[in-house]
C-alpha positions as CSV (number, residue, x, y, z in Angstrom):
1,X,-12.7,46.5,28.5
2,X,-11.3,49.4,25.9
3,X,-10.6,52.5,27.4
4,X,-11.9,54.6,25.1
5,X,-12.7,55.0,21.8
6,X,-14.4,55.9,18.4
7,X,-18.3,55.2,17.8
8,X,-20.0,56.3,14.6
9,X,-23.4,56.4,14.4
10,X,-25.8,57.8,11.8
11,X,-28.9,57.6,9.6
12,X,-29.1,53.9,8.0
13,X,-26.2,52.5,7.3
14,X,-24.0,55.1,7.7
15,X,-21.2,54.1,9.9
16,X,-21.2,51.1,8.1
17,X,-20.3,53.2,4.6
18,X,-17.9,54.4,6.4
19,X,-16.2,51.4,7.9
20,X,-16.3,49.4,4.9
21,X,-14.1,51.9,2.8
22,X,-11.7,52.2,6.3
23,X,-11.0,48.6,6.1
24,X,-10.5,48.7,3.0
25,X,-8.3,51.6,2.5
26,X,-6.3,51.2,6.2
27,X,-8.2,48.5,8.0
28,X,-10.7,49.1,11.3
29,X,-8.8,49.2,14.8
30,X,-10.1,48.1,17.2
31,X,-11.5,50.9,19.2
32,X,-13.1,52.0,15.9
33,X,-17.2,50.6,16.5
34,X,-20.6,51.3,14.3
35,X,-23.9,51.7,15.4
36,X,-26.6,52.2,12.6
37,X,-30.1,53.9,12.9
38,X,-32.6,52.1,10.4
39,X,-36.1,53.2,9.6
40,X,-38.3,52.1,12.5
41,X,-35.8,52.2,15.2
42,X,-36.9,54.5,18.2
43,X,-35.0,57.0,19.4
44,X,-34.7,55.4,23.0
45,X,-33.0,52.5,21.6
46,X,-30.9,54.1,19.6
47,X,-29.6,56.5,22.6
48,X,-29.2,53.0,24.8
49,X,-27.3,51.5,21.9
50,X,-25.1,54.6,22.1
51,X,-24.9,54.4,25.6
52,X,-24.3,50.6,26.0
53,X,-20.8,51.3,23.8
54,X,-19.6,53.8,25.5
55,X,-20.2,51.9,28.4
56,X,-18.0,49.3,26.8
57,X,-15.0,52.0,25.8
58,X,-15.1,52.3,29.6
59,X,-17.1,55.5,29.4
60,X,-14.7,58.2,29.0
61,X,-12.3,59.2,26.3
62,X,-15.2,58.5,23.6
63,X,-15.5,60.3,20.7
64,X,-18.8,60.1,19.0
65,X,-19.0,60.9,15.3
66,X,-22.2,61.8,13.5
67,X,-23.8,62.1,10.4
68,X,-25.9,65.2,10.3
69,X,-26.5,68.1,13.0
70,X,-30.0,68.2,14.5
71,X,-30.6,64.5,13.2
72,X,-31.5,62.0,15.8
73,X,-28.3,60.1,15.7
74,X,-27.0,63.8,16.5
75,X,-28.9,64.2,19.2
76,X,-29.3,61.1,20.4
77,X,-25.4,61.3,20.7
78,X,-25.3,64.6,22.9
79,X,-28.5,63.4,25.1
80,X,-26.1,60.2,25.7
81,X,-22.9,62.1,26.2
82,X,-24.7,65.0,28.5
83,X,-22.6,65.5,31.4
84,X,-19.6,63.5,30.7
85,X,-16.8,65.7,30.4
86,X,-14.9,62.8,28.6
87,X,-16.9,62.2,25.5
88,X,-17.1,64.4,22.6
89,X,-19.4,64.6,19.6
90,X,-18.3,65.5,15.9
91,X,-20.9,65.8,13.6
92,X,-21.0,66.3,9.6
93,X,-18.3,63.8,9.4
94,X,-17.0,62.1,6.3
95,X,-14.5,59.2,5.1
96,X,-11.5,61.7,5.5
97,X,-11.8,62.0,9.0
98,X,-12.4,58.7,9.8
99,X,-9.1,57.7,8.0
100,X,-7.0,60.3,9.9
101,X,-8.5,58.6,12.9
102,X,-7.7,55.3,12.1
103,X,-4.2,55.8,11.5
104,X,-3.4,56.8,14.8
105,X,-0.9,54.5,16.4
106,X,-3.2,54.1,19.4
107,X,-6.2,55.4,21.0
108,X,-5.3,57.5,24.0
109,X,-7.9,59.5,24.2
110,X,-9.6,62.4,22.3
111,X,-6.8,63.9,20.0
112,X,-5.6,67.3,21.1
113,X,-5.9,68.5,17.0
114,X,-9.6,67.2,16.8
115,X,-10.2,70.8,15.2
116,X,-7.6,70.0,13.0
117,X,-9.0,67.2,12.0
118,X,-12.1,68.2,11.5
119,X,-10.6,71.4,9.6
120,X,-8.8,68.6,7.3
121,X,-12.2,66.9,6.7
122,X,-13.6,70.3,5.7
123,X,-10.8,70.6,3.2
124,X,-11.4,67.3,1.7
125,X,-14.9,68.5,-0.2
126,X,-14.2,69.8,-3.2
127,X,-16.2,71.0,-6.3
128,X,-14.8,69.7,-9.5
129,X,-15.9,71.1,-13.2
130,X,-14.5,70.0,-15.9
């Protein structure tokens, strides 16, 4: 058992456009999992999916990265996280983050510069005119 980790979760096939790029660009580790919410799944599943992974990151020292705020993978994520003082959930994520993530040497936990990291992310959108 993992201790610890990184679950992305969102609508569709989200985490799985994101982790198809990661290996690509810098490979998946291993404490790197995907859990995808397709038209028709219930919300209860989804939350025990959630739940059943970060049961096997040994249930603390999970981060839980989302799509969009107020969407049910969002909330699905904080009703699944409530009360564990261990787990944290980012939401609005995007490719950048996910990279900066990956290329950490190991997973020891929640990085200390998760705001950084998010801020990074942030940085990464750009509007481009030409």
């Amino acid at each position: 058992m993992r201790s610890g980790g990184v679950i992305l979760v969102g609508h569709g096939r989200f985490a799985e456009g994101l982790l198809t790029p990661l290996e690509m660009l810098a490979g998946v580790p291993e404490y790197f999992a995907g859990i995808g919410f397709p038209a028709g799944m219930a919300e209860d599943e989804l939350e025990e999916k959630i739940v059943r992974q970060m049961e096997a990151f040994g249930g603390h020292s999970v981060l839980i990265l989302t799509d969009v705020a107020g969407g049910t993978p969002f909330k699905m994520a904080v009703k699944a996280s409530f009360g564990r003082e261990d787990v944290t959930v980012v939401t609005g994520t995007n490719l950048p983050v996910v990279l900066q993530l990956a290329m950490l040497p190991e997973w020891t936990g929640v990085p200390e510069n998760l705001e950084e990291l998010v801020a990074a992310g942030r940085e990464a959108l750009r509007v481009v005119r030409y």
